[in-house]
N, C-alpha and C positions, 0 to 999 in steps of 0.2 A: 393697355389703354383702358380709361375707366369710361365710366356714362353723365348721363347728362341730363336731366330731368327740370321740366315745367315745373314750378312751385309756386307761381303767381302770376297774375296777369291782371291788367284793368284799364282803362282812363284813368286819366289826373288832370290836374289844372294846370300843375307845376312843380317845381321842386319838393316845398314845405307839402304839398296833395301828395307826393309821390312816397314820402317817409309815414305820413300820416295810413297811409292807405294800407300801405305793406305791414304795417304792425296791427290796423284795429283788420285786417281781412286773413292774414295769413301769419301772422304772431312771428313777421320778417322786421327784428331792429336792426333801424340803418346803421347801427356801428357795426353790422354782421358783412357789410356789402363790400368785396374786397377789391370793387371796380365797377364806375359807371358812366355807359358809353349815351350820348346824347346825337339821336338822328338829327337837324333841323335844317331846313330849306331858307336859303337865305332871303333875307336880310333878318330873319328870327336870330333873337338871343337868349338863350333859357339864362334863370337862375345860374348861380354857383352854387353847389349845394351848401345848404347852411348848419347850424350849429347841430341840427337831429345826427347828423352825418359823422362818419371818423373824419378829423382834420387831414389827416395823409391820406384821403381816399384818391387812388388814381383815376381824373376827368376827362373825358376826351370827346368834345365837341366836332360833329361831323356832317360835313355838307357833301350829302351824295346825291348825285341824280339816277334816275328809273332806277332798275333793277337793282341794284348794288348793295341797298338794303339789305336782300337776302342772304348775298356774299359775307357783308358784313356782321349777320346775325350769326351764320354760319362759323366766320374765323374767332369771333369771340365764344361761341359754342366749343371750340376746339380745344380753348385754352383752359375749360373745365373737364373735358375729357382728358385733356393728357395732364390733369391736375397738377396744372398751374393758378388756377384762382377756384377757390370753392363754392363763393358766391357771388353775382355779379348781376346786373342788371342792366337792359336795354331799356331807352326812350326815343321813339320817335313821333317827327310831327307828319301826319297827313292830311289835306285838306282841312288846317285851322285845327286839328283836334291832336292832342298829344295819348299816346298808346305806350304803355310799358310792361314789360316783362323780366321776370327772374328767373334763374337757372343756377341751378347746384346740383354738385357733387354729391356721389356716393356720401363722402366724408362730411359735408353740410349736413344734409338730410338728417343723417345720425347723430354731430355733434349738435345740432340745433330741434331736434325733432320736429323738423317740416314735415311737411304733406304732400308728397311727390304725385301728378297727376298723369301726367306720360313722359315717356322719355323720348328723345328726339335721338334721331338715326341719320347723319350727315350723308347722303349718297355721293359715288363718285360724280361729277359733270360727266358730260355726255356731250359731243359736238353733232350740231344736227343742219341737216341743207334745205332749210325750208329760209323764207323768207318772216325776218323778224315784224314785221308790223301784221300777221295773219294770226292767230289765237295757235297756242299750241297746242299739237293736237296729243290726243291719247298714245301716240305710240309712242311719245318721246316719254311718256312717265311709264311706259310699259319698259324700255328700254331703262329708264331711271332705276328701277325696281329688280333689274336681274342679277346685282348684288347681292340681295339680302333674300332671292329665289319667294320671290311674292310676285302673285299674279294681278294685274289692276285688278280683277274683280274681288279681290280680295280689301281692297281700300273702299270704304265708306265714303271718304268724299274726298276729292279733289278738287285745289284750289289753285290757280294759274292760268295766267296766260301771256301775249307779248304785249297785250295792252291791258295792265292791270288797274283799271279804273277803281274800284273796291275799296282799295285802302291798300296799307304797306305791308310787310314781311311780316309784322312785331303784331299790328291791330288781327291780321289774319291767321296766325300762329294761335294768339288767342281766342278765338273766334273757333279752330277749330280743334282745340282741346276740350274749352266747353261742350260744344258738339260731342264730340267723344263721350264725356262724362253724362251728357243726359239722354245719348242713346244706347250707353252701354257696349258702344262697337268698340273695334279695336285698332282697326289702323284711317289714317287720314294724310294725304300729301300734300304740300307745298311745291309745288313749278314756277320757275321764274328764266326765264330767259331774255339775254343779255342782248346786245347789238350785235357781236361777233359768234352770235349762233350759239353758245355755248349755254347747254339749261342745267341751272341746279336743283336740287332736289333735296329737302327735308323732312322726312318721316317719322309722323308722330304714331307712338305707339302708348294706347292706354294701359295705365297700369291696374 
């Protein structure tokens, strides 16, 4: 199994912002993107990506409620770890504002010479007996983390809870790689927990 690495993240306006952005900020051209998955809360309808794009670019337009987001950021994260797409990009909408981020392989990084800023570390779920509408507390990311044998105090910040007012999976992802990068730390978590107790967890590690 290979890894999985941040190589861009920002706001956009839209489609044509979305291609525009990724090439003048992170020198990412849209005919490199070999799949792009669109969050949006209905009755929203993003663009089709237009002509900057590959014409076969695989699209897939998606109405999730709460949590599912991060499920979602996650299964498409998986499909560059077990390299099956090398580069690939998330868009979602929260509260009126669109957030997007990139993800490549070992194998993008190099054929494309990007700029890899952490890699992302999919933790197993964890089933937990508290009741979902209460903030998750620390023990569920303490339990999240004993896979990869890290102690919370070891994570710089942590972001979650069961009411995640904030923003999404995708704006907080980004959010907390910058972080990362302008303090120099090293690890930073994602928590998200679903109605059926179930929390996942995505562990950003600077590189």
């Amino acid at each position: 199994m290979s890894e999985v690495y941040w190589v861009w993240g920002g706001e956009i306006t839209g489609a044509p912002d979305l291609a525009s952005r990724m090439q003048e900020q992170a020198s990412i051209r849209p005919t490199w993107i070999e799949e792009l998955h669109w969050l949006a809360a209905p009755p929203a309808q993003p663009g089709i990506p237009g002509a900057d794009f590959s014409a076969n670019l695989p699209f897939f337009l998606w109405e999730m409620p709460g949590m599912q987001d991060h499920y979602l950021l996650q299964s498409v994260g998986r499909t560059v770890t077990l390299e099956q797409r090398g580069l690939v990009v998330i868009v979602e909408e929260q509260q009126g504002k669109l957030a997007a981020l990139a993800l490549a392989s070992p194998r993008a990084v190099g054929r494309y010479n990007l700029l890899p800023h952490s890699r992302l570390i999919f933790l197993p779920s964890v089933q937990l007996s508290i009741v979902p509408e209460h903030p998750l507390p620390e023990q569920a990311a303490a339990r999240l983390l004993e896979p990869v044998q890290l102690a919370l105090d070891q994570v710089t910040w942590l972001a979650g809870s069961a009411k995640r007012a904030s923003g999404g999976a995708v704006p907080i992802v980004n959010k907390l790689v910058k972080k990362l990068d302008g303090a120099k730390a090293n690890y930073a978590l994602l928590v998200s927990l679903i109605p059926a107790g179930l929390a996942h967890g995505t562990l950003l590690e600077r590189i």
